[in-house]
Structures are given as structure tokens and as C-alpha cells.
mmJSON file of the N, C-alpha and C atoms, coordinates in Angstrom:
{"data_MODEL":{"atom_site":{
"group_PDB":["ATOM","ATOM","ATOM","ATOM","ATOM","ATOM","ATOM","ATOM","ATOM","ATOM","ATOM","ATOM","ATOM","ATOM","ATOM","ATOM","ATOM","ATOM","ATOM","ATOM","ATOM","ATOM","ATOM","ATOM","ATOM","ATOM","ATOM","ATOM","ATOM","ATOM","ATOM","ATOM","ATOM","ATOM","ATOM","ATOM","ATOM","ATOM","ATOM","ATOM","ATOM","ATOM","ATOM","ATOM","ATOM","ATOM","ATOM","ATOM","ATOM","ATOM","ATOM","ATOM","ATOM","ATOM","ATOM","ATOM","ATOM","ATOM","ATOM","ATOM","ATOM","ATOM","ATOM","ATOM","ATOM","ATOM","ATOM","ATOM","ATOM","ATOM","ATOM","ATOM","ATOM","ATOM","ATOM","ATOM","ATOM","ATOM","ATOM","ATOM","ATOM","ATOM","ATOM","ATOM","ATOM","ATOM","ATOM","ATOM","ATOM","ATOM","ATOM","ATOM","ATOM","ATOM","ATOM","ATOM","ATOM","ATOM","ATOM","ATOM","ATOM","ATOM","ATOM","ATOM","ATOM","ATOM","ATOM","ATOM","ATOM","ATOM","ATOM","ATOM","ATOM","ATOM","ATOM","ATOM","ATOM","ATOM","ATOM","ATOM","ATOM","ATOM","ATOM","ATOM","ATOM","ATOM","ATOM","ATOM","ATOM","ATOM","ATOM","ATOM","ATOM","ATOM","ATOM","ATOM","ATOM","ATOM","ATOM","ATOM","ATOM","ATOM","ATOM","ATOM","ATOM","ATOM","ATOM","ATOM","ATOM","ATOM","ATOM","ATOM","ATOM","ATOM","ATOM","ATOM","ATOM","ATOM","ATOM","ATOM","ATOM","ATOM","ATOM","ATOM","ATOM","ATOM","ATOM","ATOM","ATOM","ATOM","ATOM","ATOM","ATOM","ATOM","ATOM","ATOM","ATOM","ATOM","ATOM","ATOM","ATOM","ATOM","ATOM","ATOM","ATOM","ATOM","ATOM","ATOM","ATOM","ATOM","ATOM","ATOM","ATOM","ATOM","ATOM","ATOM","ATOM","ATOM","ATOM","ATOM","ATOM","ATOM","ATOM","ATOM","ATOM","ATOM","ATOM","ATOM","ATOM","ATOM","ATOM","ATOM","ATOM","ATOM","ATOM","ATOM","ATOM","ATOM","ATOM","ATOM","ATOM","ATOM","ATOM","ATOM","ATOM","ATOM","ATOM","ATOM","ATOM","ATOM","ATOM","ATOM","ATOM","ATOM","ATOM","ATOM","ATOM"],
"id":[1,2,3,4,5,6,7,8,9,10,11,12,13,14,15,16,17,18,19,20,21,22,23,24,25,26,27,28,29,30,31,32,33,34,35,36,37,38,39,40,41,42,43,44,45,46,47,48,49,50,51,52,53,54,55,56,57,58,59,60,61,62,63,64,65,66,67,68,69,70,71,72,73,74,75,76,77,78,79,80,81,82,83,84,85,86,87,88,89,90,91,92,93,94,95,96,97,98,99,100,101,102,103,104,105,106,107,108,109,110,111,112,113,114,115,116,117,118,119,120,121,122,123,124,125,126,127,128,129,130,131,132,133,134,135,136,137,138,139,140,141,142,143,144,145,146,147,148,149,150,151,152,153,154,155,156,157,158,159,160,161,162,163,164,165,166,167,168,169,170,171,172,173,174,175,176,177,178,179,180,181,182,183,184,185,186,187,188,189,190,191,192,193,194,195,196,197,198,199,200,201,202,203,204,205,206,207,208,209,210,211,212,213,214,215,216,217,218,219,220,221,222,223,224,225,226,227,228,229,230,231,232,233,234,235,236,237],
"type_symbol":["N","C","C","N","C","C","N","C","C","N","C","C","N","C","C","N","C","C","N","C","C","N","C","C","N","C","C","N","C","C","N","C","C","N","C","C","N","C","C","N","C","C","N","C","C","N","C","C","N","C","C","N","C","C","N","C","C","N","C","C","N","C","C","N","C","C","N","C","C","N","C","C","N","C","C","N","C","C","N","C","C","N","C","C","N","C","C","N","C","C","N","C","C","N","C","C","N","C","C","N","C","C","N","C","C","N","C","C","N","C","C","N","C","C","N","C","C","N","C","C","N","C","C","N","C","C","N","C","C","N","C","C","N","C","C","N","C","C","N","C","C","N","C","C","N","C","C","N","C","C","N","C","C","N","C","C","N","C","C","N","C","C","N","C","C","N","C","C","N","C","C","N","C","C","N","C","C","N","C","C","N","C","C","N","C","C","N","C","C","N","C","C","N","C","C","N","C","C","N","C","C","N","C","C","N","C","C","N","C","C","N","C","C","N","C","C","N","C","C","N","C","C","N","C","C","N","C","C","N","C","C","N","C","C","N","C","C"],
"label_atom_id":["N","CA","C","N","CA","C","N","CA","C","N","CA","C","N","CA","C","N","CA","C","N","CA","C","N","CA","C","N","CA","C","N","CA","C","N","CA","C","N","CA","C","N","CA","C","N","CA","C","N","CA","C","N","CA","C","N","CA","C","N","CA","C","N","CA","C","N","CA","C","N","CA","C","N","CA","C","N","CA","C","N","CA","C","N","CA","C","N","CA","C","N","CA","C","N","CA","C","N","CA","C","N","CA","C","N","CA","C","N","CA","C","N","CA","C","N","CA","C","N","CA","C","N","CA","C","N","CA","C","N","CA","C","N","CA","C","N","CA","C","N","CA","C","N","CA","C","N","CA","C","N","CA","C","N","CA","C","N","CA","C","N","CA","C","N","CA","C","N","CA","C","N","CA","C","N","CA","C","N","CA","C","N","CA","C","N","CA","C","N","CA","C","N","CA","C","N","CA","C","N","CA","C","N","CA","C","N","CA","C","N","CA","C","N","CA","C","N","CA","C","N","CA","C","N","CA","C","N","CA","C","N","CA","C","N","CA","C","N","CA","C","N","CA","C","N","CA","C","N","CA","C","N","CA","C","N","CA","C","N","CA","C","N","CA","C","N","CA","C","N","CA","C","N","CA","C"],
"label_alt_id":[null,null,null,null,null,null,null,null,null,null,null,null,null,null,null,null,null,null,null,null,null,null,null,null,null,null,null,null,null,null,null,null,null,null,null,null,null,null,null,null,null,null,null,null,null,null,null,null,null,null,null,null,null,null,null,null,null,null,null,null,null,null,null,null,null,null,null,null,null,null,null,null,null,null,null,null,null,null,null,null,null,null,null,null,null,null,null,null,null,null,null,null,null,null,null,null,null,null,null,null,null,null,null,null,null,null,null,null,null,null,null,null,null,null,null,null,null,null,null,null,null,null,null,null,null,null,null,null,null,null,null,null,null,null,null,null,null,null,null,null,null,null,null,null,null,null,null,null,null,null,null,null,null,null,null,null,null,null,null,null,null,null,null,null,null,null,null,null,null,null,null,null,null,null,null,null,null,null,null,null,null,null,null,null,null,null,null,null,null,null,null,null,null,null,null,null,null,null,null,null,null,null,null,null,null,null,null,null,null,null,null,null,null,null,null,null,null,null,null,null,null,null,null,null,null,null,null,null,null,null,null,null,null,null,null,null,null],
"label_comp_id":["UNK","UNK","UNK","UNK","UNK","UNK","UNK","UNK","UNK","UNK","UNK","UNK","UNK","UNK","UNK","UNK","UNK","UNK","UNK","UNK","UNK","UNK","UNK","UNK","UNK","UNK","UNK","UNK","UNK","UNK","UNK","UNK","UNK","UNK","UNK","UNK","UNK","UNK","UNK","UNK","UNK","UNK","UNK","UNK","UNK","UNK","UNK","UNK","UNK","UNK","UNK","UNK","UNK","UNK","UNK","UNK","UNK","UNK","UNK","UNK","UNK","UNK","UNK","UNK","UNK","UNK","UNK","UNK","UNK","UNK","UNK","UNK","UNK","UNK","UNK","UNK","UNK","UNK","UNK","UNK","UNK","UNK","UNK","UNK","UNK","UNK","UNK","UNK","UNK","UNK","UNK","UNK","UNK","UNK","UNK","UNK","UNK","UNK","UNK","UNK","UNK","UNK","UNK","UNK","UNK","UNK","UNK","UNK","UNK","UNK","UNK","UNK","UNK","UNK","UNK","UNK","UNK","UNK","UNK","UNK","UNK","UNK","UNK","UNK","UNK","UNK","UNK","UNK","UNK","UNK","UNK","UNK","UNK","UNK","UNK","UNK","UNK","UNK","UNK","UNK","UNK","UNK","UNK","UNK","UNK","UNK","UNK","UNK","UNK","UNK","UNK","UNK","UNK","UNK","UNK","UNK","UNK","UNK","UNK","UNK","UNK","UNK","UNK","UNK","UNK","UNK","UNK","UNK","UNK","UNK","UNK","UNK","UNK","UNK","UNK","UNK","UNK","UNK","UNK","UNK","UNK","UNK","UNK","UNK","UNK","UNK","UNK","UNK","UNK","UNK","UNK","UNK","UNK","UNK","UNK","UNK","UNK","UNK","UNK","UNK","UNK","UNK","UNK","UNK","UNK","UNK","UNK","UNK","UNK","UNK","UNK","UNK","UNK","UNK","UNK","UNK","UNK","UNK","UNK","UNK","UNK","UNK","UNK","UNK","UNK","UNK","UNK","UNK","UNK","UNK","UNK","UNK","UNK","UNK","UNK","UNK","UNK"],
"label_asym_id":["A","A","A","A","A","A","A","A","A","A","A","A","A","A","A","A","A","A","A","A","A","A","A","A","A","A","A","A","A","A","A","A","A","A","A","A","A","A","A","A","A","A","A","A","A","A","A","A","A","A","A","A","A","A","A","A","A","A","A","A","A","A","A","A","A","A","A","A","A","A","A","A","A","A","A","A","A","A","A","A","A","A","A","A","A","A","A","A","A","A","A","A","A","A","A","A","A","A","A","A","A","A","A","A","A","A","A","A","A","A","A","A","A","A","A","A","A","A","A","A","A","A","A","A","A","A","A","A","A","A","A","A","A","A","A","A","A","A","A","A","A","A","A","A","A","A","A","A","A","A","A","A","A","A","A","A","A","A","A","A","A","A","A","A","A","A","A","A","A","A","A","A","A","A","A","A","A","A","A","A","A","A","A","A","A","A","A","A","A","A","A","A","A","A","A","A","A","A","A","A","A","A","A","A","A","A","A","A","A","A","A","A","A","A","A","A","A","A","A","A","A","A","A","A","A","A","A","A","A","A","A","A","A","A","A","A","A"],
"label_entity_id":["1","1","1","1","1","1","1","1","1","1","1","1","1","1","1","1","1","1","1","1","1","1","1","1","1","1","1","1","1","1","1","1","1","1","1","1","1","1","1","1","1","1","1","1","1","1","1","1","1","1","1","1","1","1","1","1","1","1","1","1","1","1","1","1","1","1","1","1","1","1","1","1","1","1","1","1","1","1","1","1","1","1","1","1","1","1","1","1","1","1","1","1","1","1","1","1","1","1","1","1","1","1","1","1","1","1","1","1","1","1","1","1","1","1","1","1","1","1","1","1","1","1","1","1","1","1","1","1","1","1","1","1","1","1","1","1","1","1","1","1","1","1","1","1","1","1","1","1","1","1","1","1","1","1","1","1","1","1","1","1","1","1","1","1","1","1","1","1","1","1","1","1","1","1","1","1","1","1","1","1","1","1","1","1","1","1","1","1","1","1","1","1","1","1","1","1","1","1","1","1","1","1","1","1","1","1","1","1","1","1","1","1","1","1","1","1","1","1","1","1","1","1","1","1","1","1","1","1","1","1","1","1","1","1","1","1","1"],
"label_seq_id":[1,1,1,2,2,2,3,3,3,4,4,4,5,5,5,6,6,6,7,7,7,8,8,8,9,9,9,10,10,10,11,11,11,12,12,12,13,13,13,14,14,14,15,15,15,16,16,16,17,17,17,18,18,18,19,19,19,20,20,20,21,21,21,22,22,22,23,23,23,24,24,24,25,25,25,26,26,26,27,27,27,28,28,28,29,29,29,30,30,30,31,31,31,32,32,32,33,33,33,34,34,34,35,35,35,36,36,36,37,37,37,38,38,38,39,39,39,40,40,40,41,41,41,42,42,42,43,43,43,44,44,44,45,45,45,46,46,46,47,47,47,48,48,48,49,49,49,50,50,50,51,51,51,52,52,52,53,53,53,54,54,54,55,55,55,56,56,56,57,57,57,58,58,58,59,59,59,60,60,60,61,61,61,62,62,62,63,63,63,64,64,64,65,65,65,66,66,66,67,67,67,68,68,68,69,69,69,70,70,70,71,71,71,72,72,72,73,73,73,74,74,74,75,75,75,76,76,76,77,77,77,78,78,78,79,79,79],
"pdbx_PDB_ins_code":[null,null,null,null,null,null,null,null,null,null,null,null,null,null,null,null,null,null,null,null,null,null,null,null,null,null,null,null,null,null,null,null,null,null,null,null,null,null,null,null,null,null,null,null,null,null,null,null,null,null,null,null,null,null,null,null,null,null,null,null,null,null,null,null,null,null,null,null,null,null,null,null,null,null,null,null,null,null,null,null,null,null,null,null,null,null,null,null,null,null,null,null,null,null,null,null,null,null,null,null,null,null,null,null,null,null,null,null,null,null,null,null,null,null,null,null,null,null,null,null,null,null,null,null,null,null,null,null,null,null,null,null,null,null,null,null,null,null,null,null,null,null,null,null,null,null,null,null,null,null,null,null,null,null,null,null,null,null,null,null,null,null,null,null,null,null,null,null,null,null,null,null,null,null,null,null,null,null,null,null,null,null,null,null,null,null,null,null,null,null,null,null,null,null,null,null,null,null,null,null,null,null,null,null,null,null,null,null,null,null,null,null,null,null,null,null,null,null,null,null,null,null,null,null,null,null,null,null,null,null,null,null,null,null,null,null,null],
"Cartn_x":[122.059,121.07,119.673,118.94,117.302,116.611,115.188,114.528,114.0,113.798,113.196,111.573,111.507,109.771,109.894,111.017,110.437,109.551,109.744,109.418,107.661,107.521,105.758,105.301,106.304,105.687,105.417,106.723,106.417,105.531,104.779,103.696,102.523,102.252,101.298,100.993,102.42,102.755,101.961,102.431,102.081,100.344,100.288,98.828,97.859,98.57,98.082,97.822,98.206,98.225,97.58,97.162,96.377,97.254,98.527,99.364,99.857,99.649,100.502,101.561,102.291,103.396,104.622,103.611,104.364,104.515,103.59,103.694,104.702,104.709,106.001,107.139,107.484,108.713,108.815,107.703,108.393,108.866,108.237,108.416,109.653,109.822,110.83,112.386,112.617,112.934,113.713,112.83,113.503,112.407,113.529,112.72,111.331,110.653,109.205,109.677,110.885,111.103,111.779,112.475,113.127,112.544,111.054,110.152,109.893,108.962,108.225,109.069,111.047,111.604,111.886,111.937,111.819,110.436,109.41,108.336,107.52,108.023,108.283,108.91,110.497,111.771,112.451,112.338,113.246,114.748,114.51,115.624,115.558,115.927,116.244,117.217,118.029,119.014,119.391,117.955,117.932,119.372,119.864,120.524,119.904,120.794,120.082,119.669,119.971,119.398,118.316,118.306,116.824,116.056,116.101,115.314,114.673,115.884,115.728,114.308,114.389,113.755,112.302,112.125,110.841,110.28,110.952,110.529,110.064,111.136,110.144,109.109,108.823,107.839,106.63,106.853,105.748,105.419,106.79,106.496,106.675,107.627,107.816,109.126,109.655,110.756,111.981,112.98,113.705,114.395,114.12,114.781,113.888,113.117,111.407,111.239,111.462,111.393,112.665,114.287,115.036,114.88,114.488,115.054,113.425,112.339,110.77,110.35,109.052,108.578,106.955,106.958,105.351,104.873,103.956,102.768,103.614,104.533,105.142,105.627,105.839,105.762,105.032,103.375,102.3,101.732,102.158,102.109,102.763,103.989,104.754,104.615,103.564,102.938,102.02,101.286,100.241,100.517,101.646,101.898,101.651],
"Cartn_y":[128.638,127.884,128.311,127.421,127.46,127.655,128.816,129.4,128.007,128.161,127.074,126.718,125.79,125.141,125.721,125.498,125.796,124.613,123.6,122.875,122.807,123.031,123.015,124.675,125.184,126.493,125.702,124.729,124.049,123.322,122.703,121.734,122.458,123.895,124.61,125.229,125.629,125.986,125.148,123.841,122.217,122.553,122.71,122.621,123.387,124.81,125.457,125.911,125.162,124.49,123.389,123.103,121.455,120.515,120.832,119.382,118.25,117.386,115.98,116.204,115.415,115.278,114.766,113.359,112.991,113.8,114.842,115.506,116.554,117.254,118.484,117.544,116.294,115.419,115.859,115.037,115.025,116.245,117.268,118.589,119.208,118.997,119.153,118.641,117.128,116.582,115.976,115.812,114.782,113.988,112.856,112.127,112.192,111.366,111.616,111.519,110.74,110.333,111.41,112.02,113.801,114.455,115.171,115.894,115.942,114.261,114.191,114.277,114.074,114.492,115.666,116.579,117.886,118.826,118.018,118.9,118.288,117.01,116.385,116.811,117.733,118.232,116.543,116.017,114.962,115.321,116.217,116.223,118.569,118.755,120.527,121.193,119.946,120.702,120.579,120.51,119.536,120.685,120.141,120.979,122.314,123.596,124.435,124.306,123.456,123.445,122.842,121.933,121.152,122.006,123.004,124.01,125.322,125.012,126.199,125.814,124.416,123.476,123.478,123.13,123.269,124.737,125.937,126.818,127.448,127.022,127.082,126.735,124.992,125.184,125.287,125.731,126.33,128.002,128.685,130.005,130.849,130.776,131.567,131.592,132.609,132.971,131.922,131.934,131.351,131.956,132.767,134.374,133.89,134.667,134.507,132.815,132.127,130.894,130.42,130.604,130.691,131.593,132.837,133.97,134.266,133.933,134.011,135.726,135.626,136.648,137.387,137.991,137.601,136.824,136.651,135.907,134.16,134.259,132.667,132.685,133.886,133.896,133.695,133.924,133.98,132.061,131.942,130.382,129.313,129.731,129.327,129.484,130.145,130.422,129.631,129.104,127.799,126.959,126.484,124.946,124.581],
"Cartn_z":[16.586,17.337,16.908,16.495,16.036,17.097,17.216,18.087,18.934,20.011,20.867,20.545,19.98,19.126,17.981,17.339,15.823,15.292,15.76,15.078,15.22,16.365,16.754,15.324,15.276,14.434,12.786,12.508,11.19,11.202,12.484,12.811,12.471,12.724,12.491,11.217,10.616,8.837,7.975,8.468,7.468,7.561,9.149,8.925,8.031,8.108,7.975,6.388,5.58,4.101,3.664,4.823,5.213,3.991,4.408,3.895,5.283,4.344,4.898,5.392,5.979,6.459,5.036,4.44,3.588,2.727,1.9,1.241,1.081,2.704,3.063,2.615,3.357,3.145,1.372,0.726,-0.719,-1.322,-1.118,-1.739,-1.201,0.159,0.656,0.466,-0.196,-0.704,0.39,1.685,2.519,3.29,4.602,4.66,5.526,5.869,6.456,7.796,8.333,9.752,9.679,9.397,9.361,9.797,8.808,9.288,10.457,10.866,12.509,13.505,13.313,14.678,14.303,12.974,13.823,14.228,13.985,14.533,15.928,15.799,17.529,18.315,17.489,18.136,19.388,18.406,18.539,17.99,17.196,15.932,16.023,17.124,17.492,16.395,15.809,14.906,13.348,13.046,11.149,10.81,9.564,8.572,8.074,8.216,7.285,6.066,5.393,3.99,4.143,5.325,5.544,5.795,6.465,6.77,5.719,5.215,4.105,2.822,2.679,1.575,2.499,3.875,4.352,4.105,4.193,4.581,3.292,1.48,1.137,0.357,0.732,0.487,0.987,2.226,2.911,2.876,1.719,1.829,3.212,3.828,5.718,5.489,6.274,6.197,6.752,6.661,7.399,8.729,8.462,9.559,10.571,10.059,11.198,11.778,10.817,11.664,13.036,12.666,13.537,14.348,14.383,15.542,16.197,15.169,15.806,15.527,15.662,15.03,15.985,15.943,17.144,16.879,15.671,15.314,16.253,15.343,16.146,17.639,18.239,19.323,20.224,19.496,20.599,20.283,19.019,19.005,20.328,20.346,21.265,22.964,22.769,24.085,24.554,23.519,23.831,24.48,24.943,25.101,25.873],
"occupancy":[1.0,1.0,1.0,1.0,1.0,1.0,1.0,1.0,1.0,1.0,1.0,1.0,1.0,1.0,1.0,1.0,1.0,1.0,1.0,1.0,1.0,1.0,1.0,1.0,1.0,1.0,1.0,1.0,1.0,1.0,1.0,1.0,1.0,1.0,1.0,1.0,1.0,1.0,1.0,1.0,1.0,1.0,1.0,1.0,1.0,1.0,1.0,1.0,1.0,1.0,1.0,1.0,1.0,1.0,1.0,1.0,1.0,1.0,1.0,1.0,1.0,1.0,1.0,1.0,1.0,1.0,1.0,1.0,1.0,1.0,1.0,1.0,1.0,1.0,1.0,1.0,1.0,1.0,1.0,1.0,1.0,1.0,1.0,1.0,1.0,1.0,1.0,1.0,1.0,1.0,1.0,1.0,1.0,1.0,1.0,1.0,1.0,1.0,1.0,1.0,1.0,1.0,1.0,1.0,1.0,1.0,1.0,1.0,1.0,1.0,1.0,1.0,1.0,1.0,1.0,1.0,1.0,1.0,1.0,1.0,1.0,1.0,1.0,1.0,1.0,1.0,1.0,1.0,1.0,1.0,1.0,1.0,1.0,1.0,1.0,1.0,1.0,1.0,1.0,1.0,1.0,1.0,1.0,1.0,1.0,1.0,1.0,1.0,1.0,1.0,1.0,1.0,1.0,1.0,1.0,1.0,1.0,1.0,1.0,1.0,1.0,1.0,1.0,1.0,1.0,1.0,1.0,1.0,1.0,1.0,1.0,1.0,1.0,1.0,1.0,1.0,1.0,1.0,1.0,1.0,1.0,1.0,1.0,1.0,1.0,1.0,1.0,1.0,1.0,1.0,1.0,1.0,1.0,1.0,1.0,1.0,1.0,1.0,1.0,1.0,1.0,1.0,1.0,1.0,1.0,1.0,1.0,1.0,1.0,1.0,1.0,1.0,1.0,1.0,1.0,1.0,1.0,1.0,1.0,1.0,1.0,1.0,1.0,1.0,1.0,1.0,1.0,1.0,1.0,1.0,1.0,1.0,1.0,1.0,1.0,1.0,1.0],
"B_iso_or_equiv":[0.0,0.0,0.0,0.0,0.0,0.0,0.0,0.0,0.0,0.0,0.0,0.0,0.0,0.0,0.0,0.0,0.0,0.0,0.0,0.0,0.0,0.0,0.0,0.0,0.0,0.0,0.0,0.0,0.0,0.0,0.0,0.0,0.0,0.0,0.0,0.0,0.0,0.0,0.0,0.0,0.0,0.0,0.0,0.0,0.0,0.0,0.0,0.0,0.0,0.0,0.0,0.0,0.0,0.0,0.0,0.0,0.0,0.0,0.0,0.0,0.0,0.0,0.0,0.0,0.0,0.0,0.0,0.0,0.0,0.0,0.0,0.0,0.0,0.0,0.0,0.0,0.0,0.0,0.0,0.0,0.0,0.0,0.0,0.0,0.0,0.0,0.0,0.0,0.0,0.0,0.0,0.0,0.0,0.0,0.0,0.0,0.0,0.0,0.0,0.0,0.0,0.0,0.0,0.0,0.0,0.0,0.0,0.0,0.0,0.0,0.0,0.0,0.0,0.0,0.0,0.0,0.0,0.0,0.0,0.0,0.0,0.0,0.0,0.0,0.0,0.0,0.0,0.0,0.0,0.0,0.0,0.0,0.0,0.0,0.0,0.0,0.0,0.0,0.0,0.0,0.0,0.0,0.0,0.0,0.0,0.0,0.0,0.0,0.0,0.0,0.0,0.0,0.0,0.0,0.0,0.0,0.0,0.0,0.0,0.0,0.0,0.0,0.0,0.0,0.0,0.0,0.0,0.0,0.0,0.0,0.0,0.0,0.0,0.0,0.0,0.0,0.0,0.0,0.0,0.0,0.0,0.0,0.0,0.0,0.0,0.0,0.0,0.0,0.0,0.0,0.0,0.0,0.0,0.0,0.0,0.0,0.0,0.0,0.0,0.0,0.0,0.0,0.0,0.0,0.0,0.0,0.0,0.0,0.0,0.0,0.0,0.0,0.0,0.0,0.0,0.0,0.0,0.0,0.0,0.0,0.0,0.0,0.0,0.0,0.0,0.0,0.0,0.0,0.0,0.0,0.0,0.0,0.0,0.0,0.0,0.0,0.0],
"pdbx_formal_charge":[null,null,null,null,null,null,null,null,null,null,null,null,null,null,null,null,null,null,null,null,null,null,null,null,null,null,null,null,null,null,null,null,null,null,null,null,null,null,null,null,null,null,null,null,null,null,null,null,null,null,null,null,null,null,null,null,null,null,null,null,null,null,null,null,null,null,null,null,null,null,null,null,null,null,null,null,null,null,null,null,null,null,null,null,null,null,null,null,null,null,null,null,null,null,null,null,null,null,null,null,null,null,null,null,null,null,null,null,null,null,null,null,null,null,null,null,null,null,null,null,null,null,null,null,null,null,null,null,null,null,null,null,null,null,null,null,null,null,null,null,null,null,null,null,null,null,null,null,null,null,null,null,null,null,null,null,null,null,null,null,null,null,null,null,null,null,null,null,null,null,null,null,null,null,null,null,null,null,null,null,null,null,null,null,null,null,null,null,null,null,null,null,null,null,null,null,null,null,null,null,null,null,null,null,null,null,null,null,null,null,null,null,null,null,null,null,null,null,null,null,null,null,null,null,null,null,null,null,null,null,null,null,null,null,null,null,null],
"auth_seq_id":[1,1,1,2,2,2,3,3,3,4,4,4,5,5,5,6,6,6,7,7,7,8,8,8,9,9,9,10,10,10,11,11,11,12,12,12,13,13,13,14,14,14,15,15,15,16,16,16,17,17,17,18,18,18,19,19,19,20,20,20,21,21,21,22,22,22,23,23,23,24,24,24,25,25,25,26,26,26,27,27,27,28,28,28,29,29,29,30,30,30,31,31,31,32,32,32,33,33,33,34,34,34,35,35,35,36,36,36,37,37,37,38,38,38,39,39,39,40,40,40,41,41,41,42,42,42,43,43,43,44,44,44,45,45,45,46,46,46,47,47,47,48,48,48,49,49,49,50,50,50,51,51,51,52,52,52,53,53,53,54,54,54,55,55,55,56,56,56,57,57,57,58,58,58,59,59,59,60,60,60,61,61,61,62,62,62,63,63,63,64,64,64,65,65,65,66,66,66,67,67,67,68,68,68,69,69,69,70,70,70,71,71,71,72,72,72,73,73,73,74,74,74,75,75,75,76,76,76,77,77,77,78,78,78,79,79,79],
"auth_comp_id":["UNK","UNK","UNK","UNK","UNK","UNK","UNK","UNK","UNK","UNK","UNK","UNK","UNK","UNK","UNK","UNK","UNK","UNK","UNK","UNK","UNK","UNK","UNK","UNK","UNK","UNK","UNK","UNK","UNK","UNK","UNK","UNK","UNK","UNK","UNK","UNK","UNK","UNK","UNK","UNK","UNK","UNK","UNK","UNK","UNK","UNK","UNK","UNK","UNK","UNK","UNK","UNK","UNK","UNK","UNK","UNK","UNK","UNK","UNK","UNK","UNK","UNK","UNK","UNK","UNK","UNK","UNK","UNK","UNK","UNK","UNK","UNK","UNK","UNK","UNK","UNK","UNK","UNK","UNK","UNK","UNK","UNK","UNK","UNK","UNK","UNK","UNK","UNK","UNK","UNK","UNK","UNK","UNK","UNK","UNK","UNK","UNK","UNK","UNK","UNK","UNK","UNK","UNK","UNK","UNK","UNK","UNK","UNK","UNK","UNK","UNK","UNK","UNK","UNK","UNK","UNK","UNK","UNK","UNK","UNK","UNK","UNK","UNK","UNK","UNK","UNK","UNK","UNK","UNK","UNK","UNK","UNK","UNK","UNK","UNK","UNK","UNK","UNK","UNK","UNK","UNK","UNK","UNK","UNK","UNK","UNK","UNK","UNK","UNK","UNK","UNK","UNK","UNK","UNK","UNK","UNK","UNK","UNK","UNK","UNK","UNK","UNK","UNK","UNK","UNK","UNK","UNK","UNK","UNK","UNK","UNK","UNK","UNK","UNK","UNK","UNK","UNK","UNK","UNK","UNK","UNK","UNK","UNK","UNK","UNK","UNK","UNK","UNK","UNK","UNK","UNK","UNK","UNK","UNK","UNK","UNK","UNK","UNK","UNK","UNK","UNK","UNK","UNK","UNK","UNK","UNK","UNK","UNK","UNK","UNK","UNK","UNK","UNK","UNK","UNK","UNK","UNK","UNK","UNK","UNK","UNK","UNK","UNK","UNK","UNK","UNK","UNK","UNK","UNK","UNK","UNK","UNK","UNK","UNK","UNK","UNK","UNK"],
"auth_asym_id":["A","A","A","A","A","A","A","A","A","A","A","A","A","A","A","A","A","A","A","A","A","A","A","A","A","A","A","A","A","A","A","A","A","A","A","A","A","A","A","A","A","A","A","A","A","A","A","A","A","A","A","A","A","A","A","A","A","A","A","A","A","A","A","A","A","A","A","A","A","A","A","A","A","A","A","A","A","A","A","A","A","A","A","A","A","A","A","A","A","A","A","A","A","A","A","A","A","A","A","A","A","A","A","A","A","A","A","A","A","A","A","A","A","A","A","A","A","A","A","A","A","A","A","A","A","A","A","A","A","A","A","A","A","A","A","A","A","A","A","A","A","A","A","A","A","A","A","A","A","A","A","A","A","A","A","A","A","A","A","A","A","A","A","A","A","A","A","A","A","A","A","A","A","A","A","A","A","A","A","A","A","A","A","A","A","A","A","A","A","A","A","A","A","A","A","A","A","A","A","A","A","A","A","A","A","A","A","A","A","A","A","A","A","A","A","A","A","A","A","A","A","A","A","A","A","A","A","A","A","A","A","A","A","A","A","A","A"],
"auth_atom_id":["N","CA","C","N","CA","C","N","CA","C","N","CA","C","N","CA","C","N","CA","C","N","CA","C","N","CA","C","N","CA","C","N","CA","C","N","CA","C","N","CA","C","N","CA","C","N","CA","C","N","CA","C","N","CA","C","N","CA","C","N","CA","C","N","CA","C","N","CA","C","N","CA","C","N","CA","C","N","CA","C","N","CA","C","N","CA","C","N","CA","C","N","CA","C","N","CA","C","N","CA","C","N","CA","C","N","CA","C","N","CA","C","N","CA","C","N","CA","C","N","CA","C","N","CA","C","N","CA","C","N","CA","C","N","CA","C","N","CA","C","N","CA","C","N","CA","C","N","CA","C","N","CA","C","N","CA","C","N","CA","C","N","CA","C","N","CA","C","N","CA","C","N","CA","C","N","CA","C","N","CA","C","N","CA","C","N","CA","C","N","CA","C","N","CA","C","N","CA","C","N","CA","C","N","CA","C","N","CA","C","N","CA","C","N","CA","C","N","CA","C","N","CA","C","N","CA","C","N","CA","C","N","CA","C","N","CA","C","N","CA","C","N","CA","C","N","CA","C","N","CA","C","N","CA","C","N","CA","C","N","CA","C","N","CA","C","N","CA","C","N","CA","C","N","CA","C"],
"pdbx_PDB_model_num":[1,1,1,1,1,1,1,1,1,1,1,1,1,1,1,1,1,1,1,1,1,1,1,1,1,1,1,1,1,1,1,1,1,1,1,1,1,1,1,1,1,1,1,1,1,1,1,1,1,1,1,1,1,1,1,1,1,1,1,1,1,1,1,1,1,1,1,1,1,1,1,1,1,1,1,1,1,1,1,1,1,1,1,1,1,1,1,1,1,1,1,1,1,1,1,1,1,1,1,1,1,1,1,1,1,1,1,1,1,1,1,1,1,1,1,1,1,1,1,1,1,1,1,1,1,1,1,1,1,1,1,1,1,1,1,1,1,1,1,1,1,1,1,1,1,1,1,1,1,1,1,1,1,1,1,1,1,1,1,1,1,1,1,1,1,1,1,1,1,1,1,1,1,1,1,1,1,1,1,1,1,1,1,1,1,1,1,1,1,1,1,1,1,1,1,1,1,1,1,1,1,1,1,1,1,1,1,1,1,1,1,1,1,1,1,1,1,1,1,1,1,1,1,1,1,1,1,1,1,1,1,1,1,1,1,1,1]
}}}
């Protein structure tokens, strides 16, 4: 089971590269309606490999993204 808001943490990753959405999709090598339900968390349970391909090309762990880490912890506190 994937940490609760990962996806708001990949919402902040993307940003934080100041990439697109479409862009993560392509590099990622999936689709764009993929992405926005999992960082809408429409979509709580992409594939690990889907995850694995976001993570890297955003460079972040995959560990740290499922199980959370502080820094993403205190993210997750915002809401």
C-alpha cells in the first residue's frame, strides 16, 4: 500500500522541476490522464512500474515516496 498523498508529493516533485504535466507523462512514458489521477489521487494505486518511471524521472526515491520521509511528511501536513 502507497503512503497516503503520494500523489500531492509528485504534484510538488513535478513542480519543483517546473515541469509540465505533459512532459512528466512523456518521459515517464505514460499517459497524461494517468498522471492527473494520480496526483489528484483519483488513481491511489498506479502500477509500480508506473511509479518507478515517475520517480525516475524526477530523481526521488521510490522508498521515500511509498513509506514517506520527513521532508514529505511535513508536505503532507499542509493540506
Amino acid at each position: 500500500m502507497y503512503k497516503r498523498g503520494f500523489g500531492k508529493i509528485l504534484k510538488y516533485e513535478r513542480k519543483s522541476w517546473g515541469m509540465s504535466r505533459r512532459r512528466l507523462a512523456k518521459l515517464s512514458h505514460i499517459e497524461i490522464d494517468d498522471l492527473i489521477d494520480i496526483e489528484t489521487g483519483k488513481n491511489i494505486t498506479p502500477s509500480f512500474f508506473v511509479l518507478l518511471n515517475i520517480c525516475e524521472v524526477l530523481e526521488i526515491s521510490a522508498f521515500e515516496l511509498v513509506n514517506g520521509n520527513t521532508t514529505m511528511n511535513e508536505l503532507l501536513k499542509q493540506e
